[in-house]
N, C-alpha and C positions, 0 to 999 in steps of 0.2 A: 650601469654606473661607469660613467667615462674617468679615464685617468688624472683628470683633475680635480674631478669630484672623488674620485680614490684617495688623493692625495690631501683632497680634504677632511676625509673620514677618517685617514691613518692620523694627519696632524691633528686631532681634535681629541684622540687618546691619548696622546702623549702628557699632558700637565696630571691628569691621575696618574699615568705609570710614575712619570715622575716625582708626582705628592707618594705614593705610597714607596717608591724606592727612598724618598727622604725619610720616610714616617717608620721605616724598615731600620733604619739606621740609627735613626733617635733611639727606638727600642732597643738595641744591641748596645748604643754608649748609656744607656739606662740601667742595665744587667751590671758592666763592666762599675760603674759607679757605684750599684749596692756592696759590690764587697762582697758580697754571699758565694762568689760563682755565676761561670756564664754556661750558656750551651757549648752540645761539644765541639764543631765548628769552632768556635770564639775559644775555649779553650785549646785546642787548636794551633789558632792563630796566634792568639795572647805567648803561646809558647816560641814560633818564631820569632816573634817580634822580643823574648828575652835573649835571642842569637843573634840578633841582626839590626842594621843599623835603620830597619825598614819602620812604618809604622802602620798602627792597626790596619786603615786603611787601602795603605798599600801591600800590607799584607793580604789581607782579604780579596786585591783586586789580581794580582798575582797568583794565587790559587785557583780564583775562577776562571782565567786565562787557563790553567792546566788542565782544569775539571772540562772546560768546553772543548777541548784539544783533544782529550780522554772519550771524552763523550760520541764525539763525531768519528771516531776510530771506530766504537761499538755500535752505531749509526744513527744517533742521535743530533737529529740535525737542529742548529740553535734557532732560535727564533729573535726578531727584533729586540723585545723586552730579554730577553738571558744575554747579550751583547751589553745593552744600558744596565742591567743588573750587575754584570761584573764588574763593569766600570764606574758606574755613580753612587754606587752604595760604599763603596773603599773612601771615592771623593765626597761624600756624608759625613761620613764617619770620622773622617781628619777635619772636616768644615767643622762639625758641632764640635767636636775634641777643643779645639785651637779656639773658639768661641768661648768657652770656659763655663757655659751654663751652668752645667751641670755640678755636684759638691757631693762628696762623700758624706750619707746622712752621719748624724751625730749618735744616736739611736737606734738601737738594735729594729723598733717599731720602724722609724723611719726608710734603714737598709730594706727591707722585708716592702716597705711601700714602693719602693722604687722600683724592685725587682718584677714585683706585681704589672707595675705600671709601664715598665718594658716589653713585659710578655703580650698585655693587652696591646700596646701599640705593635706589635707584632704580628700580632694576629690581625688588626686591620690592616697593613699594611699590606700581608700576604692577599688580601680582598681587593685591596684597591690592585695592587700591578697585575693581579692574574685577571682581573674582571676585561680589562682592556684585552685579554686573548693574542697576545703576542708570543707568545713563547713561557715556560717556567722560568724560575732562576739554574745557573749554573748546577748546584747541587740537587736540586728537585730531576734533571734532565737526567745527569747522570745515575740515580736512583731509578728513573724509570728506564734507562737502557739497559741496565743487568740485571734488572726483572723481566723482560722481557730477552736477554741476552743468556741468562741461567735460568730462564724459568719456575722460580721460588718467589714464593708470596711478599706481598711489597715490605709486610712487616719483619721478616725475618732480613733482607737488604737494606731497608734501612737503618734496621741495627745494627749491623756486623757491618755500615759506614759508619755511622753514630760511636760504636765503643771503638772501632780502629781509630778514628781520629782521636776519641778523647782517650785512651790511652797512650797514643805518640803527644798530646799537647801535654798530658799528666809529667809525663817523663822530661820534658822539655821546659817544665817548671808553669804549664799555662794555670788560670783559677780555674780550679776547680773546690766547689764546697756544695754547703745544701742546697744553695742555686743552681746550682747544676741538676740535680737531682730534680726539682721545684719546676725547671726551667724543662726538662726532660718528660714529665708527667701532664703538664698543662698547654704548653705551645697550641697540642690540637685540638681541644678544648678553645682554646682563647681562637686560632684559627678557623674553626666551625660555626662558635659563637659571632663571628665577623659573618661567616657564609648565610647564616639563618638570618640575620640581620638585617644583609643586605641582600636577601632572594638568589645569590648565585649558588649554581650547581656545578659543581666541578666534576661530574658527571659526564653531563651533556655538553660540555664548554669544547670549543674547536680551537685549538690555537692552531695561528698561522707562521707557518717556520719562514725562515731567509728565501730558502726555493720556492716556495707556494707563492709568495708576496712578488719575487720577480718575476715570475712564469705568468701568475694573474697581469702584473702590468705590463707583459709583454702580448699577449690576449688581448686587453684593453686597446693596446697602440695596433695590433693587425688589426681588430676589427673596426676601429676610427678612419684607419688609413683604408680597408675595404670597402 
């Protein structure tokens, strides 16, 4: 594969990473609109954003900035997709916001559908942007570089990130309720059910980081120019 047919192979993943960074984000102003509680991430965030002049958005893209900075210390190197994930999921999230879709349901039945219906587009979303193999998002990256950096099983890291954040967004005033809870039990559920679905294996899936994708197109142009 020559480096222009590379480049057409990279650009022709990019409208799914992007459908599902958007479909990621709808899901999170989904959560944030039941009123029930969000995940702890968004609780979180939600909490910054009652200190600062910032918004969800830009909150959330701000953090991923730190998280991949973090990450790459512990040597975690980012991939195309966790670059676009920290950045176009924040600019999601303020697009749909400021759009005004969305309405705080009237009814308790109603809150509880939404939340539902957040999780589920969540769960595909995480399907769509990982299927394309560019990298995880920010936080998924940093979870697997202190699993492999302390060597403790994935579930006990990513809880003791899960409750550190949402006890600092708790404290900071973010939502936390039984959606949080609702939201904490089912994600990998709703995210698996995407995987069975749609045949990926996160498994056997190979993502390609920043270094791999330049060194491959640097490969491509010696052996063109050979």
């Amino acid at each position: 594969m020559g480096n222009t047919s590379k480049w057409i192979f990279l650009l022709k993943k990019i409208p799914m990473l992007l459908f599902g960074l958007f479909l990621y984000s709808a899901g999170i102003v989904a959560t944030l609109y039941s009123r029930l509680g969000m995940s702890p991430w968004e609780v979180f965030h939600m909490g910054i954003v009652n200190h600062t002049p910032l918004t969800l958005g830009q909150t959330s893209q701000i953090t991923g900035f730190c998280i991949l900075a973090l990450s790459y210390f512990i040597g975690v190197i980012p991939g195309l997709a966790s670059i676009l994930n920290m950045f176009f999921i924040g600019f999601f999230i303020d697009f749909i916001n400021n759009l005004g879709f969305y309405r705080v349901p009237t009814t308790l039945l109603g809150r509880f559908s939404l939340l539902v219906l957040g999780i589920l587009m969540i769960g595909w979303a995480t399907y769509f942007y990982l299927k394309v193999q560019l990298g995880a998002g920010p936080r998924d990256g940093l979870m697997e570089g202190l699993v492999k950096k302390l060597k403790k099983p994935v579930w006990i890291i990513r809880s003791a990130i899960e409750i550190t954040v949402l006890i600092i967004g708790y404290f900071l005033g973010g939502p936390v309720g039984i959606g949080t809870l609702v939201t904490a039990f089912t994600i990998g559920f709703s995210v698996q059910l995407a995987f069975k679905i749609g045949k990926y294996d996160s498994k056997s899936a190979e993502h390609e980081d920043i270094l791999k994708m330049i060194n491959n197109f640097k490969k491509k142009q010696e052996e063109n120019i050979g």
